[in-house]
C-alpha positions in Angstrom: 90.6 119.4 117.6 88.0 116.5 116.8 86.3 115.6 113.8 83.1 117.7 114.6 85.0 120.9 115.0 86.9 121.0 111.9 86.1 123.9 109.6 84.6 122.5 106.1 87.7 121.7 103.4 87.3 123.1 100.1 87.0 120.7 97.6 85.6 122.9 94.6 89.1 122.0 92.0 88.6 118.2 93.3 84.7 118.6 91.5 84.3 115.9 88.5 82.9 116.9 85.0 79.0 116.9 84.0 79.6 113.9 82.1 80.9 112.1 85.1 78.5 113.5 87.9 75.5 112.4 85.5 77.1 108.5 84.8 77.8 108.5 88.5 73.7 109.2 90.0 72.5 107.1 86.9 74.1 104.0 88.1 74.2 104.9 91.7 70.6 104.7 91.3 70.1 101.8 89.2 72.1 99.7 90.7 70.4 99.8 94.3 67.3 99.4 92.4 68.2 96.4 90.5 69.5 94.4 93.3 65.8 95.2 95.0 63.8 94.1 92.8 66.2 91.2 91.9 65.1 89.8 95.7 61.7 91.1 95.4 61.0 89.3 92.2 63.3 85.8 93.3 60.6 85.7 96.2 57.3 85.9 94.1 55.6 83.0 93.5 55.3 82.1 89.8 53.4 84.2 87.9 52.7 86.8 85.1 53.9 89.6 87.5 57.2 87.3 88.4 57.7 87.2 84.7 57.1 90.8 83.6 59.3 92.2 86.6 62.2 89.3 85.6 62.0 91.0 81.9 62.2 94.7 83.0 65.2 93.2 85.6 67.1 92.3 82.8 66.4 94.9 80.6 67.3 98.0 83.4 70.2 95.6 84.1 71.5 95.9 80.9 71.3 99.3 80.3 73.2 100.1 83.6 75.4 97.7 82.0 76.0 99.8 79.1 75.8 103.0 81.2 78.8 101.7 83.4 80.6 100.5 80.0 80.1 103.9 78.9 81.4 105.0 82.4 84.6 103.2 82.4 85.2 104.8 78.9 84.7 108.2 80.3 87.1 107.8 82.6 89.7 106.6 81.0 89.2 109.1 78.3 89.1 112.0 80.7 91.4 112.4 83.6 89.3 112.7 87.3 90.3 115.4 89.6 93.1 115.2 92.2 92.6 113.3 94.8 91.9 114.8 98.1 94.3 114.7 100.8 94.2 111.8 103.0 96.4 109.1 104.8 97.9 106.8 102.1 96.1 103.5 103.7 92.7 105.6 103.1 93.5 106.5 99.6 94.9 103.0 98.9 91.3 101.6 100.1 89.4 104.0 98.2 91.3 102.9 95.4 90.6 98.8 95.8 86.9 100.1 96.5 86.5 102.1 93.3 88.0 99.8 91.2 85.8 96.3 92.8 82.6 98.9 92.6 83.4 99.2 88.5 84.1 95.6 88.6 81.2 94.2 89.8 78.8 96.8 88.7 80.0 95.5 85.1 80.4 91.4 86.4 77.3 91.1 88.3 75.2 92.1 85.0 77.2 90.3 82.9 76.8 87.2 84.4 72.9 87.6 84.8 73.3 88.6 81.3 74.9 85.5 80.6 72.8 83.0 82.9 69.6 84.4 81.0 71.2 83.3 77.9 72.4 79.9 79.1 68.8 79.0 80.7 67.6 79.5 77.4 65.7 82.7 78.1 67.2 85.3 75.5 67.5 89.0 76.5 65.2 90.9 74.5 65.0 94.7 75.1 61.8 96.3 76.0 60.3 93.5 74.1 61.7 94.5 70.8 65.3 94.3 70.4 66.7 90.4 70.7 70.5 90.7 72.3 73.1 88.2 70.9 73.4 84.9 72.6 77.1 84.0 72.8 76.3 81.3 75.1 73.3 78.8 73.8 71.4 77.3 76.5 73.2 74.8 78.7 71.7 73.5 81.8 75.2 73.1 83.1 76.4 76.5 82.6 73.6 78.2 83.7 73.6 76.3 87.3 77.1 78.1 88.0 76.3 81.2 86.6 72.9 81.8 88.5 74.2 81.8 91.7 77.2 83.6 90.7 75.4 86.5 89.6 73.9 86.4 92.9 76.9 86.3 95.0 78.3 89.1 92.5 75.1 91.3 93.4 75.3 90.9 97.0 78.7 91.7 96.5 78.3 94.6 95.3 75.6 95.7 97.6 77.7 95.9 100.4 80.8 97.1 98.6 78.2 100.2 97.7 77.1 100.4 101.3 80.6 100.8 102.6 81.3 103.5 99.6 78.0 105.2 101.3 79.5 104.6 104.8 82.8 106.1 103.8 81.0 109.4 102.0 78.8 109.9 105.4 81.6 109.7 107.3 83.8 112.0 105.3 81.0 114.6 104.6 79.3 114.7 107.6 81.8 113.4 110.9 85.0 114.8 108.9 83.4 117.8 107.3 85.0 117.4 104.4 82.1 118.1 101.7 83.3 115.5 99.3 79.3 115.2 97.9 80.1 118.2 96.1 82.6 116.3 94.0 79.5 114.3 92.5 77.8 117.6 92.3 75.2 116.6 95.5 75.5 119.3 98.4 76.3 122.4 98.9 79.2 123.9 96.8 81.9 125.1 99.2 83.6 128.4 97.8 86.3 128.3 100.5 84.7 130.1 103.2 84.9 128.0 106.4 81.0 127.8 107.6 
């Protein structure tokens, strides 16, 4: 029998809680959109706009910071549902390619976090709320930790794009209907369809 035959799997006691579901869209939202405008902005001349979109860059970049903090909390607070059946080599690299996509969505902000601070240019939120500076500026620090948050971004791009990869290929070649963990799709109540 191929992949395109299979009858759907139900996955409805594999589904995460509300809590999770919502943590999960926020940053899988975010996160695309800060690496975007992070290249858009990088390739603007200088400028008031530059400036403005390098402030709201930092200040979306540290609330998906806070939402993933707040994400790695949930789940260690609140046990995820069982895992789906699947060959141990699959499960083993869904494993490495949760646990890098928690990593660097928390490094890759950090360290911008950190560069801003060690360029001199403090994090202030929405224009209001000054962030602590652990660092102080230093011109030496800030020359590793720019491109580092760069590399840590890209990373993370294309560690989310093979998580999408891996999701299309599960819900759509497989027929598996694993978007209905996250809440996305159509809720399977066992009936093959």
């Amino acid at each position: 029998m191929t992949s395109l035959s299979r009858p759907v799997q139900r996955v409805t006691e594999h589904r995460y809680d509300a809590i999770a579901i919502s943590l999960h869209w926020l940053i899988a939202m975010a996160l695309p959109a800060l690496i975007v405008m992070g290249l858009y902005m990088t390739a603007l001349p200088f400028s008031p706009q530059r400036l403005k979109l390098y402030n709201w860059h930092k200040w979306a970049g540290m609330l998906a910071l806070a939402v993933m903090l707040l994400r790695l909390g949930w789940r260690a607070a609140h046990r995820p549902p069982s895992a789906l059946p699947m060959p141990a080599w699959q499960a083993s690299a869904a494993h490495l390619a949760h646990a890098g996509l928690y990593l660097l969505a928390i490094a890759a902000p950090a360290a911008g976090y950190l560069y801003s601070c060690a360029a001199g240019f403090p994090v202030v939120l929405f224009g209001r709320w000054p962030l602590p500076d652990p660092l102080g500026a230093s011109q030496e620090l800030a020359a590793i930790l720019k491109p580092l948050h760069h590399w840590l971004a890209y990373a993370l791009g294309m560690l989310a794009a093979l998580h999408v990869t891996a999701v299309a290929k599960h819900e759509w070649l497989d027929r598996e209907r694993i978007l209905a963990r996250m809440g996305a799709g159509a809720k399977n109540t066992g009936s093959i369809s």
